[in-house]
N, C-alpha and C positions, 0 to 999 in steps of 0.2 A: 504494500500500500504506500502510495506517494506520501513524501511528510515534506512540507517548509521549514526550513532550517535557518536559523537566524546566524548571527556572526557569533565566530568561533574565534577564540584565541589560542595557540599551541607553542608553547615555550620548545617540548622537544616529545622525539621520541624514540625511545632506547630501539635498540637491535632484537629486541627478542616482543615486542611491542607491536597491537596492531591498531590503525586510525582507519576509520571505516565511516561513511557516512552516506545513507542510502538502504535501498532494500538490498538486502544479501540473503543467502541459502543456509552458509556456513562460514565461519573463517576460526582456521587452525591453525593458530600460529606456533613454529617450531624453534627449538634453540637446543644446544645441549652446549657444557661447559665440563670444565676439570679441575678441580681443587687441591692442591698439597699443601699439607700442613703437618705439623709436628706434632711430637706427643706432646698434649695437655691443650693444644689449643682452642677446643671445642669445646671445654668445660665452661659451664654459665652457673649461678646460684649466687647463696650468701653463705660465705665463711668458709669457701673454698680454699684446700693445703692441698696443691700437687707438687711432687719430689718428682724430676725427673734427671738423670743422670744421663750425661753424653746421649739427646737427644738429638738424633737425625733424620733427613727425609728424603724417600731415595725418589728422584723425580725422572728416572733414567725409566722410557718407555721405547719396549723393542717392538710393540707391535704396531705403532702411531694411529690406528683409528679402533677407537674405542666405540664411540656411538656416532656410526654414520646420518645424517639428515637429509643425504642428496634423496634418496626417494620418497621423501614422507613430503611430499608439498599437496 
């Protein structure tokens, strides 16, 4: 169904983000990312004690695609 749309203002819009304005079916927007982090980084709370000793993070990837997106459009 038709709709009138007044003005819009958009500062931005990230990469994994969709701006749509109109009649649509569907929109599925795709992204995947990779995260390395070290021990203890992920810890959240109050009154948190992590001990961590010769912390390392091995970021050495022999296979380089982890989760493809070329076909999911």
């Amino acid at each position: 169904m038709p709709a009138i749309v007044g003005v819009i203002n958009m500062n931005s819009v990230g990469s994994g983000s969709v701006f749509h304005i109109g009649d649509v079916y569907s929109i599925s927007p795709v992204s995947s990312a990779k995260t390395f982090a070290g021990a203890g980084s992920f810890n959240t709370g109050d009154g948190l004690r992590v001990w961590n000793q010769q912390s390392s993070t091995n970021t050495n990837d022999q296979d380089v695609n982890d989760q493809t997106i070329t076909g999911n459009l």
